[in-house]
C-alpha positions in Angstrom: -69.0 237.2 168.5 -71.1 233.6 169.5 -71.0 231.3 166.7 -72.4 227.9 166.6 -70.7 225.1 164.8 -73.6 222.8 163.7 -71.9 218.9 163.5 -74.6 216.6 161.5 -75.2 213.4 159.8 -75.9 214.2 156.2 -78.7 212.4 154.1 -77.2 211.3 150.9 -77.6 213.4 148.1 -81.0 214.4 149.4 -81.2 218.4 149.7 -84.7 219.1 151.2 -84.1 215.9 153.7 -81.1 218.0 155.1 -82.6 221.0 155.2 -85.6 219.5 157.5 -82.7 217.8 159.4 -80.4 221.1 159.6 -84.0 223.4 160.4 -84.6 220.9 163.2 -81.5 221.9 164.9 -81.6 225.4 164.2 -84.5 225.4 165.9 -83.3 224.0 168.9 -80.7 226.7 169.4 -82.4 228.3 172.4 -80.1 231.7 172.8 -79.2 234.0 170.5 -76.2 234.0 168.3 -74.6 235.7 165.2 -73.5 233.0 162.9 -74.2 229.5 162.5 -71.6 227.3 160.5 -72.8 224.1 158.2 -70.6 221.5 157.1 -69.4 221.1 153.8 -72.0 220.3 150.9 -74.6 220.2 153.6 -77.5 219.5 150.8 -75.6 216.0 150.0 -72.6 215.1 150.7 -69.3 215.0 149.4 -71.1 213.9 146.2 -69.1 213.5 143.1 -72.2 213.7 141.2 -73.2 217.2 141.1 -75.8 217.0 138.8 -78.1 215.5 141.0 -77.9 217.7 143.6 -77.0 221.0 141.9 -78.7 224.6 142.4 -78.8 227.7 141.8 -78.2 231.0 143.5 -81.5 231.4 143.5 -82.5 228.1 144.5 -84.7 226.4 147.2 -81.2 226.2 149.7 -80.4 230.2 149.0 -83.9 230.8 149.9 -83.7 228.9 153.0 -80.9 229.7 154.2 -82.1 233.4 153.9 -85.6 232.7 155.4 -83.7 231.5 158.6 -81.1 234.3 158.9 -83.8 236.4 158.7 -85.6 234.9 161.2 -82.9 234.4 163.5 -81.1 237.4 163.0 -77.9 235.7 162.5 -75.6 234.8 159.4 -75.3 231.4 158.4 -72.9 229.9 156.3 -71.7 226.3 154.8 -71.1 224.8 151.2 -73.3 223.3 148.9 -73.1 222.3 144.7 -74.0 225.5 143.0 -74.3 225.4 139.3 -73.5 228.2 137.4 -73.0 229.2 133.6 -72.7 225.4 132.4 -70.1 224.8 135.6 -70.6 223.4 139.3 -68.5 224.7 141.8 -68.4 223.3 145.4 -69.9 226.9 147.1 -69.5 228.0 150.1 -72.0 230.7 151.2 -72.1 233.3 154.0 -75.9 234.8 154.3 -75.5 238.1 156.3 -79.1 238.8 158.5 -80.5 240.9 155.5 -80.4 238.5 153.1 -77.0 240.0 151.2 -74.5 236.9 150.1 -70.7 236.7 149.6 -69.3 233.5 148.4 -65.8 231.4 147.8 -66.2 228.9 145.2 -63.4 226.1 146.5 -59.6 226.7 145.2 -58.2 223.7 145.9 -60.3 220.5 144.5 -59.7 217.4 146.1 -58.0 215.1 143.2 -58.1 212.0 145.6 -61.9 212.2 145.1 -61.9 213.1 141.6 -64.0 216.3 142.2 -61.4 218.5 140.2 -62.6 216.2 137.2 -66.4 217.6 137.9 -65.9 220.4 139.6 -64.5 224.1 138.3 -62.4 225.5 141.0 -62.3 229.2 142.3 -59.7 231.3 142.3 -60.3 234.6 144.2 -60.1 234.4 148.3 -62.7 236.0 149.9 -62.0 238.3 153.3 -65.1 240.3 154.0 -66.4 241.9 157.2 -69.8 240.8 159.9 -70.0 242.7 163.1 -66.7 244.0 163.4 -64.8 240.7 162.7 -62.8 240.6 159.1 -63.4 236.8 158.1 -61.5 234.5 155.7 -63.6 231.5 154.9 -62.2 228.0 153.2 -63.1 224.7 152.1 -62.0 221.0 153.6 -59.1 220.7 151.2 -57.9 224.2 151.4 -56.9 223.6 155.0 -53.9 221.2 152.9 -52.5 224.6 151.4 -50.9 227.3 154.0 -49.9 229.4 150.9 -53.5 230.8 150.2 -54.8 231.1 153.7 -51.7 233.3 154.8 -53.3 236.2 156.9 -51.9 239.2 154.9 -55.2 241.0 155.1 -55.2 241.0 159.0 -58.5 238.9 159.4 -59.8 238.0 162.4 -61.0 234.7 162.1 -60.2 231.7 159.5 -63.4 229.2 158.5 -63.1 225.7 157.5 -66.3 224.3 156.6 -65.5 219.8 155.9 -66.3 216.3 154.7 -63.1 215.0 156.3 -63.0 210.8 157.0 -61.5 209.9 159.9 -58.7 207.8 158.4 -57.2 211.1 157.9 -58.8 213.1 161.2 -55.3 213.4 163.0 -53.9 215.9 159.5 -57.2 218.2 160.3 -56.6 218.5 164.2 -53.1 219.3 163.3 -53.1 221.2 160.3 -56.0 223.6 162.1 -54.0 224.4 164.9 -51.0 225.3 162.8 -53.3 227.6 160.3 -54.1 229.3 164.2 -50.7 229.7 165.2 -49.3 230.8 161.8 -52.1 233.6 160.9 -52.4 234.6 164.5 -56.0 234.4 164.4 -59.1 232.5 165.6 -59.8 229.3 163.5 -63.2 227.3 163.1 -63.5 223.9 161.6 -66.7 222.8 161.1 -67.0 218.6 159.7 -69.5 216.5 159.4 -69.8 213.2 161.0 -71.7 209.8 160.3 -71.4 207.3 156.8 -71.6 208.5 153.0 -73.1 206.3 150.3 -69.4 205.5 149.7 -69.0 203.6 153.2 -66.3 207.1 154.3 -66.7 207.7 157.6 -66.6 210.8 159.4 -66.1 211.7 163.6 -66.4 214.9 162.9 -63.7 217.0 165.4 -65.3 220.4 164.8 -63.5 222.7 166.9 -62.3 226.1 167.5 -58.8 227.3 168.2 -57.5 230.8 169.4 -55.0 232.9 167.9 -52.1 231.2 170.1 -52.8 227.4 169.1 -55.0 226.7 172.3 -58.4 225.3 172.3 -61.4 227.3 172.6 -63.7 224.1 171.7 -61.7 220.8 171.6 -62.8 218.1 169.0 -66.2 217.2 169.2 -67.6 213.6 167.8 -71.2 213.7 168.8 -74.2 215.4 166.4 -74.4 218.4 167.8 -74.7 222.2 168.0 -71.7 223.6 169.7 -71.7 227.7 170.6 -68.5 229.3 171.0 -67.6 233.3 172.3 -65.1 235.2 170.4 -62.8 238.0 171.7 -61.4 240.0 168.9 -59.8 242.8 171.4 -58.0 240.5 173.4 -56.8 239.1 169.6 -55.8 242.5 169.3 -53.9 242.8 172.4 -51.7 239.9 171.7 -51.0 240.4 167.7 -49.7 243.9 169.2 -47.7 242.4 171.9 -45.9 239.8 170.1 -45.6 241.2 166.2 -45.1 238.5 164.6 -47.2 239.3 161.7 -45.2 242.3 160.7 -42.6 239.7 159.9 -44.6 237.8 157.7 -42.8 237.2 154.1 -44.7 239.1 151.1 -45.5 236.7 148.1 -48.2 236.8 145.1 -50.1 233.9 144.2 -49.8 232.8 140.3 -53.0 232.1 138.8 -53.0 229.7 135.9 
């Protein structure tokens, strides 16, 4: 599978500025590929103000973001401030080539930030299938939390979609490699880079990591599209050879 992980500045809470911004590059992907992966909130911003930014499933960004998989022929998939039944969730969304949608509304709500005071968190993970590749995909944050991205559906590859400030860039390269070498599977992280209206800064360190820890993309810092090539057999070939997921403990996660 070739995936491009799209690193950006992000206009501040300014939706249809990012979407000219994230269309321009788009555009200027000159070969094919079969997902393209958007930051975290890519409308706004880590924005502790939803309601200025908020939309709907059926909103301008939905409809965009399914013009241009249609277009393209590709999924695309990234986070944005959805607001639903009186709630906003921090969204992501993965937009399949014929316009169908899953989503993951974000579990784990960054308290640091505040957004678990404004935003309602998920609870179900989502592992659903595109092209032959069974994908679990998570939110900045989540990456904090080993428990809930354990690989006991046998997926294939592990999404991180970020705002993540450099102060705290090291955690990310580390704590993506270990989600790689734990789950045995190929792990994306996909951050943003640039200032927020709350002077954070991001370097962004998107990257992509195989299923033994090494890098398949090592931490980028400039805006740019990056395409990677996945290899799901040879995955295969060594989860059979070394086993260790049949060791992995069973557990069930408590919902409150």
């Amino acid at each position: 599978m070739k995936i491009a992980l799209l690193q950006t500045l992000l206009s501040w809470e300014n939706p249809s500025e990012n979407r000219d911004l994230l269309q321009n590059k788009i555009n200027a992907i000159s070969q094919d590929v079969d997902l393209i992966v958007l930051p975290e909130m890519f409308t706004s911003g880590f924005t502790m103000n939803p309601k200025s930014v908020a939309e709907t499933m059926q909103g301008a960004t939905i409809s965009w973001l399914k013009e241009v998989a249609k277009k393209r022929n590709c999924a695309l998939s990234g986070s944005l401030v959805i607001e639903e039944n009186g709630n906003y969730f921090n969204r992501l969304v993965f937009v399949f080539p014929n316009g169908d949608i899953q989503h993951y509304d974000k579990r784990h709500l960054f308290t640091l930030a505040g957004e678990n005071k404004v935003y309602k968190a998920g609870v179900d993970k989502l592992i659903f299938e595109y092209k032959g590749y069974k994908i679990c995909p998570l939110i900045c944050y989540d990456l904090r939390f080993p428990v809930f991205s354990r690989n006991m559906e046998n997926y294939d590859i592990l999404i991180y979609v970020a705002n993540w400030p450099k102060p705290r860039v090291n955690a990310w390269d580390i704590l993506l490699k270990a989600r790689a070498v734990e789950n045995m599977t190929y792990v994306i992280g996909v951050n943003r880079i640039g200032m927020d209206a709350n002077n954070h800064e991001y370097v962004g360190h998107s990257q992509a990591i195989d299923y033994l820890g090494n890098y398949i993309l090592e931490p980028q810092e400039t805006d740019e599209v990056f395409i990677i090539d996945l290899n799901k057999e040879k995955m295969l070939e060594t989860r059979n050879k070394l086993a260790f997921l049949n060791d992995k403990d069973e557990f069930h996660i408590c919902n409150s």
